[in-house]
C-alpha positions in Angstrom: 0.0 0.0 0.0 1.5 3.2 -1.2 1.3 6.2 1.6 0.8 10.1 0.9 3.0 11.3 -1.8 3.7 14.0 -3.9 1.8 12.1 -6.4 -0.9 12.6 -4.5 -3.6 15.5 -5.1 -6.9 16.6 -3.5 -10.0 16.7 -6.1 -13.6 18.4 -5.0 -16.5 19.0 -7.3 -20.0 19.9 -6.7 -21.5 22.5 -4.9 -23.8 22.7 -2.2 -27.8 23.7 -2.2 -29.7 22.8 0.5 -31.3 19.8 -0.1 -29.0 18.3 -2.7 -26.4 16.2 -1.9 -22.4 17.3 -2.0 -20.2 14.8 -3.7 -16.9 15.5 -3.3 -14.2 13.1 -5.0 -10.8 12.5 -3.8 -8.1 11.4 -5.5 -5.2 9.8 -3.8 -2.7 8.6 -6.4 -2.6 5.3 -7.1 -5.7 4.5 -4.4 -7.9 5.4 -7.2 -11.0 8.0 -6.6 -13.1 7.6 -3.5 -16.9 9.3 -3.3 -18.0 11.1 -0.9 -21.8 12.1 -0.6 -23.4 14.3 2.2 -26.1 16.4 2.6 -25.7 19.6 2.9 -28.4 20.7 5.2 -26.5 18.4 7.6 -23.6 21.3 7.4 -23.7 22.6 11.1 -24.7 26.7 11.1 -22.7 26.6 14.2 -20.3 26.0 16.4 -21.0 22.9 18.7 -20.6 23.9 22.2 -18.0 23.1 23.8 -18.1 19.7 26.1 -16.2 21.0 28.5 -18.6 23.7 29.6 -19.8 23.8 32.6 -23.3 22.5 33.8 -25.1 25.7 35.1 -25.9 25.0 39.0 -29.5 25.3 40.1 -31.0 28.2 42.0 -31.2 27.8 45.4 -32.6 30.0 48.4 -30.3 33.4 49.0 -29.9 32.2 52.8 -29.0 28.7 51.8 -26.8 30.0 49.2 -25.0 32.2 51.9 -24.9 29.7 54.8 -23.4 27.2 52.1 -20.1 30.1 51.3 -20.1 31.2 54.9 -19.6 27.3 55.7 -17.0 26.8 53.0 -14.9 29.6 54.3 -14.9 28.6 58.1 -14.7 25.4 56.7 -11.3 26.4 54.7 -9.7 28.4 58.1 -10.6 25.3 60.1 -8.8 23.0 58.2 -6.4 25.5 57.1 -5.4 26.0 60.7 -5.4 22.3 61.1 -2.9 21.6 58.3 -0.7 24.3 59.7 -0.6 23.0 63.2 0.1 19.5 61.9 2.9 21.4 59.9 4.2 22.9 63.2 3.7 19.5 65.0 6.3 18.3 62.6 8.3 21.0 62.6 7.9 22.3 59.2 9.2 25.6 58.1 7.0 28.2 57.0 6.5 27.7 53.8 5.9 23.8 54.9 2.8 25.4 57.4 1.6 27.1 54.5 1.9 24.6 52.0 0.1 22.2 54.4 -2.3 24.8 55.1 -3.3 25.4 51.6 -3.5 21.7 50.5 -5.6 20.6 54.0 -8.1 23.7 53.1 -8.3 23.7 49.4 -7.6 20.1 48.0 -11.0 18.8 48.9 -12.9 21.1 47.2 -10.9 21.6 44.2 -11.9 17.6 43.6 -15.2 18.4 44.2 -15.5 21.5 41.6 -13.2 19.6 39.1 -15.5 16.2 39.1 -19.0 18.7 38.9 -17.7 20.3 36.4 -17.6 24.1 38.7 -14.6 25.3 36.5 -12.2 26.9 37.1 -12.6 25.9 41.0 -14.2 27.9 43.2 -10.6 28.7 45.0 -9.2 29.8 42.1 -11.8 32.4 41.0 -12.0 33.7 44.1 -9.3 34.8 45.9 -10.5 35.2 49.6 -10.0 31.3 49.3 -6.4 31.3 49.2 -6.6 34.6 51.6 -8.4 32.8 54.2 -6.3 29.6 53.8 -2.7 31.8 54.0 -4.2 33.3 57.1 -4.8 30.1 59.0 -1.4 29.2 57.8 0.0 31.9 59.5 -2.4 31.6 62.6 -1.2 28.4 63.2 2.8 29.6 62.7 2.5 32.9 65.1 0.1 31.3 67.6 0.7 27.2 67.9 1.3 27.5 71.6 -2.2 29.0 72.9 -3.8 26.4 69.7 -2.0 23.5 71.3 -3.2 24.2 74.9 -6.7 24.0 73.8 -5.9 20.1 73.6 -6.3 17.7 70.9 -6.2 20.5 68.4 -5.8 18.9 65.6 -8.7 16.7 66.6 -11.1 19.2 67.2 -10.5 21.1 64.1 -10.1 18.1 61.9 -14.0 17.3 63.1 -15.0 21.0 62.8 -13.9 21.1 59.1 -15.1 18.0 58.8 -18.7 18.8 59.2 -18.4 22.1 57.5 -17.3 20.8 54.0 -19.4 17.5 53.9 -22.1 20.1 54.1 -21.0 22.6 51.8 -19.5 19.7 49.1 -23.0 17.6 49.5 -25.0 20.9 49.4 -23.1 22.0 46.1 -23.2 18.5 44.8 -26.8 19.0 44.6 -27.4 22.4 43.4 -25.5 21.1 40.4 -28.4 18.5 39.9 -26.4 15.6 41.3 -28.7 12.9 42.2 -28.3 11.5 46.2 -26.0 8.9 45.8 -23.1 10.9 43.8 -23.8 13.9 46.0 -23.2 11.7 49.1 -20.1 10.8 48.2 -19.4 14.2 46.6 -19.8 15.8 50.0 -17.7 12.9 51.7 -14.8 13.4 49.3 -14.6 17.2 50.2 -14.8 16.6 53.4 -12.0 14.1 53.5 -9.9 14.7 50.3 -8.0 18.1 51.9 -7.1 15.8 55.2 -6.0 13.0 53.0 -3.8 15.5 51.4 -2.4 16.9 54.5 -1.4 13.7 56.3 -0.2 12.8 53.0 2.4 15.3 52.9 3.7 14.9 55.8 4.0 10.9 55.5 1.0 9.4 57.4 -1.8 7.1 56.9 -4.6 9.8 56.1 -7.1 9.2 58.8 -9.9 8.6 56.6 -8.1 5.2 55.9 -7.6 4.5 59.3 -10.2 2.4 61.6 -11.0 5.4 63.2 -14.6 6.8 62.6 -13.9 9.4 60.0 -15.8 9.0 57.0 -18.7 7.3 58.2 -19.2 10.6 60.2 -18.9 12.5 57.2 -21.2 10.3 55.2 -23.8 10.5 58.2 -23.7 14.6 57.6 -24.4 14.0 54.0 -27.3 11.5 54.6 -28.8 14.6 57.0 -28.4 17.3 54.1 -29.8 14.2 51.9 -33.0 13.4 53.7 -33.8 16.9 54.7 -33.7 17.9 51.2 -36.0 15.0 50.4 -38.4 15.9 52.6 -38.6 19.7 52.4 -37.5 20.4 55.0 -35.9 24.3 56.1 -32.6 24.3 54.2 -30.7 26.0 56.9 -31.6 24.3 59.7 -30.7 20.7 58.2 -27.2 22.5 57.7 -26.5 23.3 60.7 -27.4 19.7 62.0 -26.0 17.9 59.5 -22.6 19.7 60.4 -23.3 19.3 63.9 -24.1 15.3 63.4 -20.4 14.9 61.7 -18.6 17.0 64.4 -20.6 15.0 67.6 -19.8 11.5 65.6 -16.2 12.5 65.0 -15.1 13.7 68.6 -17.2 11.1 70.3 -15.8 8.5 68.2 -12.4 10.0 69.5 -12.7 9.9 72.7 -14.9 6.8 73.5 -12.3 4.6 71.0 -15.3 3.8 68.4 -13.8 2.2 65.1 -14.8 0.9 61.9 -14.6 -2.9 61.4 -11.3 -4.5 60.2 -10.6 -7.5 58.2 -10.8 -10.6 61.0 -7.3 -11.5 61.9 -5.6 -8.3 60.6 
C-alpha cells in the first residue's frame, strides 16, 4: 500500500444547495477516486458547544446559598489551621505550614469542583480562598502554643472542618443537579480529600483510611443534608445539623475509642 505522496492530489467537485447532496471526489494517487456524498443541510450553522462547559448549578434559596459560602470559608480556616498545626507539630518551616495549610483547606474542594464540572474551582476564581487559607497558615505559625493548649487541636479542628465541608460539598453537589448517591459521596470526598492531602504530605496514613470513625461521620452529615432535602424540610436548619451530626460523631468517636470494622485477623 502506497502512503501520501507527492503524487498525491486533492479533487472536489459539486456545490452545495440545500437539499441536494455534495459529492466530493478524492483522488489519492494510485488509491484510485473515493466518493464522498453528504447532505448539505446536515452542514452545522454553528459552532457545537463546547463539552467542556460547565453545567449551570440550580438556583437555590439566597440564605441557603449564603450559609453554604459562609460554611465553605470557616470550613477552609478550620482545616487551614489544622494543616498548619500539623505542619508545626512536625516542625515544618514556613513555607511547609503554609503549603500544608493550603493543600488541607483547598484540596477537597478543588476535587469536588473539578468532578461537577464548577470550573475553574471555586478557590481559584475567588481569591478570599487562598486569603483565608494563608491566614490560617499563619495563625497556626504565630500562635501554635495558645492552639496546642486547647488540647487535641488537631482533633477538634479536623472534626469542625469535617462537618463544614461535607455540608457545603453535598450541598453544592446537589445544586448542580447531582442525584443522592453521587452527592453523598461528593460531599464525603470534600470533606476528607483536603485531610488525605495533609497527612499525605507529611507521610502518614490519612485518617480517613484508618479504623478510626472518620468517613462514616462525614457520610452521616451527607445522609442529614440528603434526607432533609428529600423531605422539604428548612434548608438552613438541616445545615446546621447535618454539620453538627459529623462534628458530635467524629469527637465522640475519638474519645470513647469507636472504630470501623477490620478485616478478622488483621
Amino acid at each position: 500500500m502506497r502512503g501520501y505522496g507527492a503524487s498525491s492530489r486533492w479533487k472536489v467537485k459539486g456545490r452545495i444547495a440545500a437539499g441536494r447532496p455534495t459529492m466530493a471526489e478524492v483522488s489519492l494517487g494510485a488509491a484510485g477516486p473515493v466518493v464522498l456524498n453528504r447532505w448539505a443541510d446536515e452542514v452545522p450553522q454553528s459552532p457545537p458547544q463546547s463539552p467542556t462547559m460547565p453545567p449551570l448549578p440550580i438556583p437555590m434559596p439566597a440564605d441557603l446559598s449564603t450559609l453554604l459560602t459562609v460554611m465553605d470559608f470557616i470550613g477552609v480556616f478550620v482545616f487551614g489551621l489544622s494543616g498548619g498545626t500539623l505542619a508545626v507539630r512536625k516542625r515544618l518551616d514556613l513555607f511547609g505550614v503554609l503549603v500544608l495549610s493550603l493543600a488541607a483547606a483547598l484540596a477537597g474542594g478543588v476535587m469536588r469542583d473539578l468532578l461537577i464540572g464548577a470550573l475553574p474551582p471555586a478557590s481559584l476564581r475567588d481569591d478570599r480562598y487562598l486569603m483565608v487559607a494563608l491566614a490560617a497558615g499563619f495563625a497556626a505559625f504565630l500562635f501554635h502554643k495558645p492552639i496546642n493548649r486547647l488540647g487535641k487541636p488537631v482533633m477538634v479542628l479536623d472534626a469542625a472542618g469535617l462537618g463544614l465541608f461535607t455540608v457545603a460539598g453535598c450541598g453544592k453537589a446537589l445544586a448542580y443537579g447531582l442525584s443522592p448517591l453521587p452527592a453523598a459521596l461528593l460531599g464525603v470526598m470534600t470533606a476528607c480529600g483536603g485531610g488525605a492531602m495533609r497527612d499525605l504530605l507529611v507521610a502518614e496514613v490519612p485518617r480517613v483510611l484508618r479504623e478510626e470513625i472518620y468517613a462514616m461521620a462525614s457520610l452521616l452529615g451527607a445522609v442529614v443534608v440528603i434526607a432533609g432535602q428529600r423531605l422539604d424540610l428548612p434548608a438552613v436548619p438541616v445545615a446546621v445539623v447535618g454539620a453538627l451530626a459529623v462534628f458530635v460523631l467524629r469527637v465522640v468517636s475519638v474519645l470513647r475509642n469507636w472504630s470501623a470494622p477490620r478485616a478478622p485477623g488483621s
